[in-house]
C-alpha positions as CSV (number, residue, x, y, z in Angstrom):
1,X,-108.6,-31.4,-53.4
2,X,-110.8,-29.8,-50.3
3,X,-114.3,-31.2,-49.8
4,X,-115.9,-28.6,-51.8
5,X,-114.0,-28.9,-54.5
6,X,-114.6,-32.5,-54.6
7,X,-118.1,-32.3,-54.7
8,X,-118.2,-29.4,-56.7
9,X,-115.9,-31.5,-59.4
10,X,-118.2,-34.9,-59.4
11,X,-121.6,-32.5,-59.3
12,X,-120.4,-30.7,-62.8
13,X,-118.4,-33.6,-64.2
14,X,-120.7,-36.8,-63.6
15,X,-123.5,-35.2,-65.2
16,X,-122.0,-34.6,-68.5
17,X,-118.8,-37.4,-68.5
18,X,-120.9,-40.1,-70.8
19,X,-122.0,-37.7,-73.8
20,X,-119.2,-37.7,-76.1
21,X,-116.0,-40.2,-74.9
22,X,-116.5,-43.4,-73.2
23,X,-112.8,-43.4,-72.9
24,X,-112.6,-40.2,-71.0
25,X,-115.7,-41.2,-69.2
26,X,-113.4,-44.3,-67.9
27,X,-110.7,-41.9,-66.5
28,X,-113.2,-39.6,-65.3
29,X,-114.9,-42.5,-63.3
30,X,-111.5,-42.9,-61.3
31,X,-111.6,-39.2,-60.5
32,X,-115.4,-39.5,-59.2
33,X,-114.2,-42.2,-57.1
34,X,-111.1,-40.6,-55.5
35,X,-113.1,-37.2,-55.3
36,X,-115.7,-39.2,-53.7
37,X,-113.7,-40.9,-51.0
38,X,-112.1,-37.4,-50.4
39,X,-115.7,-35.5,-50.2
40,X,-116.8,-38.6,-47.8
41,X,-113.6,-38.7,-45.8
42,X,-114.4,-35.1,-44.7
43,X,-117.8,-34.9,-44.3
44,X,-119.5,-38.5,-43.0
45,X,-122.6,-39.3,-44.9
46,X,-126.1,-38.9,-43.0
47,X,-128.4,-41.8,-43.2
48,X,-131.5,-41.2,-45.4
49,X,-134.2,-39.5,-43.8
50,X,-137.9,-40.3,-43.9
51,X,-137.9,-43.9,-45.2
52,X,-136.3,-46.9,-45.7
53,X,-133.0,-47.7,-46.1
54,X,-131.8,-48.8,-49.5
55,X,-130.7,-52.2,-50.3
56,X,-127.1,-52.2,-51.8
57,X,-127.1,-54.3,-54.9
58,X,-123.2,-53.9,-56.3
59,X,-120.0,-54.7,-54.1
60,X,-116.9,-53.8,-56.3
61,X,-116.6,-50.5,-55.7
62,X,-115.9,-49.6,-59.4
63,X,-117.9,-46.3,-60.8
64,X,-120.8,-47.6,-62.5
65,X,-124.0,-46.2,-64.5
66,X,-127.1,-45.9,-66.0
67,X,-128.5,-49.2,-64.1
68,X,-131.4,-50.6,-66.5
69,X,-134.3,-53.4,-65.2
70,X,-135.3,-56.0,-67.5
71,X,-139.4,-56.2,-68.1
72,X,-140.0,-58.8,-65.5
73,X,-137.7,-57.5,-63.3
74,X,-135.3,-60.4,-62.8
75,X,-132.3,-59.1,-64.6
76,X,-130.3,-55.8,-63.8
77,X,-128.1,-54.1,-66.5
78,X,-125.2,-51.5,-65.6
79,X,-122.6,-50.3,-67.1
80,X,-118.8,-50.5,-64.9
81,X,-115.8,-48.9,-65.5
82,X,-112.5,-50.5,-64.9
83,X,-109.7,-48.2,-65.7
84,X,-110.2,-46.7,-69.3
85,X,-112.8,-48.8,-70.3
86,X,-116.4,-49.1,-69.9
87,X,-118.3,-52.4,-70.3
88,X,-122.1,-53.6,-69.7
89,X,-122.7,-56.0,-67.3
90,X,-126.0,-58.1,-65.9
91,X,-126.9,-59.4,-62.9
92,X,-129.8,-60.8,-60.9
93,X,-131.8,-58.7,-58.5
94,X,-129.7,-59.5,-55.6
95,X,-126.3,-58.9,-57.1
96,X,-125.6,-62.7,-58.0
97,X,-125.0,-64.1,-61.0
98,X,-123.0,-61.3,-62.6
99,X,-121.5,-61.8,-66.1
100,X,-120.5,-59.3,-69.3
101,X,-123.2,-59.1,-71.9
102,X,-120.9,-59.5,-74.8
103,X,-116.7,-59.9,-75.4
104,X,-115.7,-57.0,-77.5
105,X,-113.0,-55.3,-76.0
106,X,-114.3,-51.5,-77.1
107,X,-116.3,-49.6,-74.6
108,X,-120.3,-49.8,-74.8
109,X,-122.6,-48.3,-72.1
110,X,-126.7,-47.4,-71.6
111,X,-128.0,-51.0,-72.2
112,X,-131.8,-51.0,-71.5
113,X,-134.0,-54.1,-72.8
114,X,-136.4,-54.2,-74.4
115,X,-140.5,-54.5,-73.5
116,X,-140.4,-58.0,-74.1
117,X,-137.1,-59.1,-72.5
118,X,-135.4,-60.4,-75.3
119,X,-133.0,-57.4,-76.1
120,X,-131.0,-54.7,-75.4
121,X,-130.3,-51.5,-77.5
122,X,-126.8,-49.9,-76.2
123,X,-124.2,-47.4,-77.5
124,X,-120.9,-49.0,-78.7
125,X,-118.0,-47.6,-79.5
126,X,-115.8,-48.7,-82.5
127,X,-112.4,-47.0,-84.1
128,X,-112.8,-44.7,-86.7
129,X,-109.3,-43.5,-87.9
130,X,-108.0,-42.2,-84.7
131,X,-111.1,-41.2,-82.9
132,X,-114.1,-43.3,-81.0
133,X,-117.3,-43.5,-82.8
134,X,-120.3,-44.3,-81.0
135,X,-123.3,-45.9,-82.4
136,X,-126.5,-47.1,-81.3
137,X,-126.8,-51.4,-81.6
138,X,-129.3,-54.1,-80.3
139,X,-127.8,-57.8,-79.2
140,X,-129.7,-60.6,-77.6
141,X,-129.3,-61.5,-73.9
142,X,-126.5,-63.6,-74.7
143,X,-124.6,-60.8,-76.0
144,X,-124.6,-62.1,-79.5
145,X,-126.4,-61.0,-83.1
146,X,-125.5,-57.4,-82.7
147,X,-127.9,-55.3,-84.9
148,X,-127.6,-51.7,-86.1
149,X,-130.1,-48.9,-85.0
150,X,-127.8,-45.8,-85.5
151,X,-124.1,-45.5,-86.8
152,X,-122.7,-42.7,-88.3
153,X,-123.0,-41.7,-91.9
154,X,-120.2,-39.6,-93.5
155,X,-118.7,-36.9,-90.7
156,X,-117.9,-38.8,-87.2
157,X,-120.8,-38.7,-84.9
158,X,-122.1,-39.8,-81.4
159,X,-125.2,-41.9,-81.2
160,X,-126.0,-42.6,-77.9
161,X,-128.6,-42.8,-74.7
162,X,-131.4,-45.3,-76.2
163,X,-134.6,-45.7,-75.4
164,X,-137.2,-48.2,-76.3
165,X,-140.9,-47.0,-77.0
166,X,-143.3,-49.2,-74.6
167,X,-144.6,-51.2,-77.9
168,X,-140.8,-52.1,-78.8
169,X,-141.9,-50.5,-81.9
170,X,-139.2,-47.3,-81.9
171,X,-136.0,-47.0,-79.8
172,X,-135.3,-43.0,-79.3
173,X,-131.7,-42.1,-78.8
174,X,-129.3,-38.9,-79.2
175,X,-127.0,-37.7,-81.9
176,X,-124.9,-35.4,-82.9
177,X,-125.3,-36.2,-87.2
178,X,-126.2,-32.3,-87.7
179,X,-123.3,-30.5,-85.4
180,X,-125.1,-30.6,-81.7
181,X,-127.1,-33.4,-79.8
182,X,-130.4,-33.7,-80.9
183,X,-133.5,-36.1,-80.1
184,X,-133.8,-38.8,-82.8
185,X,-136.3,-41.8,-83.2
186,X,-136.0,-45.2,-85.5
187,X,-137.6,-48.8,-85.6
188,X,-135.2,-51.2,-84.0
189,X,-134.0,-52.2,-87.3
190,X,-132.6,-48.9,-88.1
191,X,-135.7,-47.7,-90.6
192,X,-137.9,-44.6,-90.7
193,X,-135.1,-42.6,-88.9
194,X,-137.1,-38.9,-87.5
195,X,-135.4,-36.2,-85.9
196,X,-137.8,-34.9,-83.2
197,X,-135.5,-32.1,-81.7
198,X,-133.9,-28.9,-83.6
199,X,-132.1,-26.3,-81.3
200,X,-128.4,-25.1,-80.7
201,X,-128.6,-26.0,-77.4
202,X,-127.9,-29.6,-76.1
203,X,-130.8,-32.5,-76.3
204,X,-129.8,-35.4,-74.0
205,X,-130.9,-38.7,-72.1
206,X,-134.5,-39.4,-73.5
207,X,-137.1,-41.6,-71.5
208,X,-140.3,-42.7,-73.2
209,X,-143.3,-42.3,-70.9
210,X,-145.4,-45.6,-70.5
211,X,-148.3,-44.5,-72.8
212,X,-145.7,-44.0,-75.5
213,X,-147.1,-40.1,-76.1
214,X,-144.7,-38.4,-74.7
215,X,-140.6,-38.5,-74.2
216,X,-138.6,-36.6,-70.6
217,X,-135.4,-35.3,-71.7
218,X,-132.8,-33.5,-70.2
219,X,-131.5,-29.8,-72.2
220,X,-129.5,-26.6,-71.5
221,X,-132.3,-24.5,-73.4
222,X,-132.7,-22.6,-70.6
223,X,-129.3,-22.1,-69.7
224,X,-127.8,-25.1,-67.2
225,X,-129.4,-29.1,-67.7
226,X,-133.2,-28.9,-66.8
227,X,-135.6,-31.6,-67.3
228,X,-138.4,-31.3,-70.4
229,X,-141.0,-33.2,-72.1
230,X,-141.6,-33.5,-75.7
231,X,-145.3,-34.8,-76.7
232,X,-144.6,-36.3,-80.2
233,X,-148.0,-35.9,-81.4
234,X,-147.4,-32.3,-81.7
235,X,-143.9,-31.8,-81.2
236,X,-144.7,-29.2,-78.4
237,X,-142.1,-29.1,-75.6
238,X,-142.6,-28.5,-71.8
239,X,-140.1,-27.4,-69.2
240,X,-140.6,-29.4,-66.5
241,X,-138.0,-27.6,-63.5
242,X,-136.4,-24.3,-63.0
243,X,-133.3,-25.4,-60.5
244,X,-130.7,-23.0,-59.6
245,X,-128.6,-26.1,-60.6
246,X,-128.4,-29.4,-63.2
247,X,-130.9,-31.3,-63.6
248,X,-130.2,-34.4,-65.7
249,X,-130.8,-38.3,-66.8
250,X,-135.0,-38.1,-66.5
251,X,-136.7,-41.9,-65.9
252,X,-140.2,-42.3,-66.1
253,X,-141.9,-44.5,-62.9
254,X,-143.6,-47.5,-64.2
255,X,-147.5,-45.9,-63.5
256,X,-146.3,-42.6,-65.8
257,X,-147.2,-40.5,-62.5
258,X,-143.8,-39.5,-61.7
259,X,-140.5,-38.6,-63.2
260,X,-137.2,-39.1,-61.8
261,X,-134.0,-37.4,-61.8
262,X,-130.6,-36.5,-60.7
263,X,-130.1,-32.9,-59.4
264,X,-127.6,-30.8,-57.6
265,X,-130.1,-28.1,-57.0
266,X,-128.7,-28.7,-53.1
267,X,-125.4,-28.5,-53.9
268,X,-125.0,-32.3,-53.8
269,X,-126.2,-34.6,-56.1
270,X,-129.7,-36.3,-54.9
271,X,-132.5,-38.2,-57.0
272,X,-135.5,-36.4,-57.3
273,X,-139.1,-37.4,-57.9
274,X,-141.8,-35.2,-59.1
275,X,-145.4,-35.2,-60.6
276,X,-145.2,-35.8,-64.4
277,X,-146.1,-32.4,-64.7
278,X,-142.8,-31.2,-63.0
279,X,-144.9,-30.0,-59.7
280,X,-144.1,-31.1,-56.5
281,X,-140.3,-32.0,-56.9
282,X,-139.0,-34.1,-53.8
283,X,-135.2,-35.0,-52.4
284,X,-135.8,-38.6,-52.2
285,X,-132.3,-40.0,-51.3
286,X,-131.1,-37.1,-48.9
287,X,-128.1,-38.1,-48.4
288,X,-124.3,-36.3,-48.3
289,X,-123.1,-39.0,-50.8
290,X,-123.8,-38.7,-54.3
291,X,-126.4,-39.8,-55.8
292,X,-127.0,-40.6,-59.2
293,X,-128.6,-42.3,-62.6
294,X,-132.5,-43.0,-61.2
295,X,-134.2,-45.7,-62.8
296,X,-137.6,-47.9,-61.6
297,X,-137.9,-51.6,-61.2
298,X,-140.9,-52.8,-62.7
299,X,-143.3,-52.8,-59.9
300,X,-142.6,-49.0,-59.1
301,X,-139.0,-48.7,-56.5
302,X,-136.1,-46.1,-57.3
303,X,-132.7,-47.8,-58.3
304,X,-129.5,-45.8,-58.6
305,X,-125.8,-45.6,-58.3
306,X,-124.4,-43.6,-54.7
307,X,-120.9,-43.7,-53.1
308,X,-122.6,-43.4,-49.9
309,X,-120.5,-46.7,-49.0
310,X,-116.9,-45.6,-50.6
311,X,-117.2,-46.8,-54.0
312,X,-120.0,-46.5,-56.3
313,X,-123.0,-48.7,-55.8
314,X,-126.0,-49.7,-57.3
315,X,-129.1,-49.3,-54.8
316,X,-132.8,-50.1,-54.8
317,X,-135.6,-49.4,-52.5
318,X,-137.0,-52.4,-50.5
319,X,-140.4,-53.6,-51.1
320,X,-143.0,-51.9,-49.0
């Protein structure tokens, strides 16, 4: 596989590999990695440009995704691949401390705690005949007391990417209950269940803005992944970019004045950061790696997962 094709490969296939099969998504993550190594092999990554350099976090070099920071920013959650599985894992701000959030020896992925710390809605997977089945669950911190949210009812579905409102009140999350994926919100005990999307075209990867009014999401509408925003008041929906490429996995910054998110629109996958109204869209990491899955700490710094190292790595900006 030539550079291009490499890059070209992990730029189409990492944006879209956790919707439907975290068991594919664990093969695919071996592909990423060996069409990263061959991408970096023949073309050496540049260093950042225009700021600091980014702390590495992670030192396995296992593809990983969808980093998550607890409330008072003193836990990190991920989700790693090793072979065909996919498991979530925590760990303290410097990489130490690492341990499995539960023992169940099915795949589960997207962890993201809570406002106040003390849990973690995730998508798990469970057997159904022959086929996964993903559902939306909350657990503790000790990866115990594992509590519904979504699950499917009837015909095999995917409920996945959840997202807790800022008042803990309503997790958001995706599924695919009525043929494609659609935006869905419930209490954390799986009541009052509201479908807030209804289009053909694919809903995906929700993040609740801070004031709770209004949710980014990523959708093919338009034709390729662009990034949206759905004010729930009124159910009106924004377009937010217009790339010539994907845009994908939207995370709101801590002060609701930006939104982040992964795009190829330069050929290579970069985190971007723009106004929350979509203006003024800005390559922050700038870097011939990839780049990928943006999230904030609590007091405002871009985390995410790059290979600009070899394998993929969980980054966060340094404190000013």
């Amino acid at each position: 596989m030539g550079r291009k094709a490499a890059k070209s490969f992990m730029q189409t296939a990492s944006a879209f590999h956790a919707l439907h099969d975290p068991f594919l998504s664990g093969i695919l993550g071996l592909c990423f990695w060996a069409a990263g190594i061959l991408a970096m092999a023949a073309e050496p990554p540049a260093a950042g440009k225009g700021g600091a350099e980014p702390i590495r976090i992670t030192r396995d070099g296992f593809f990983k995704q969808r980093p998550a920071w607890s409330p008072d920013g003193k836990l990190l959650a991920f989700s790693r691949h090793r072979g065909d599985t996919i498991f979530i894992f925590l760990c303290k701000p410097d990489g130490s401390d690492e341990r499995r959030l539960t023992d169940r020896t099915l795949p589960e992925y997207d962890a993201v705690f809570s406002p106040d710390g003390k849990r973690l809605a995730l998508s798990v997977d469970k057997i159904s005949t022959t086929q996964g089945d993903m559902d939306v669950y909350t657990v503790d911190l000790a990866g115990k007391d594992l509590r519904p949210v979504s699950t499917t009812r009837g015909e095999l579905s995917f409920e996945e990417s959840p997202a807790w409102s800022p008042d803990g009140k309503w997790i958001a999350y995706t599924s695919t209950r009525h043929g494609n994926q659609e935006l869905y919100i419930a209490t954390p005990e799986g009541k009052d269940e509201k479908r807030l999307t209804s289009d053909p075209a694919t809903d995906a990867h929700p993040s609740w803005s801070p004031d709770g009014k209004r949710i980014a999401l990523a959708t093919n509408r338009w034709g390729d992944m662009e990034i949206a925003v759905l004010e729930l008041d009124s159910g009106k929906l924004t377009r937010l970019t217009a790339s010539r490429g994907l845009d994908d996995y939207p995370a709101w910054s801590p002060d609701g004045k930006h939104i982040a998110f992964t795009s190829n629109r330069d050929r290579n996958l970069e985190i971007y950061v723009a106004d929350a109204d979509g203006r003024n869209a800005r390559n922050v990491t700038r870097h011939a790696g990839i780049d990928n899955f943006p999230a904030w700490t609590p007091d405002g710094r871009l985390t995410w997962v790059s290979n600009r190292a070899g394998g993929f790595e969980i980054y966060v900006m340094p404190k000013h």
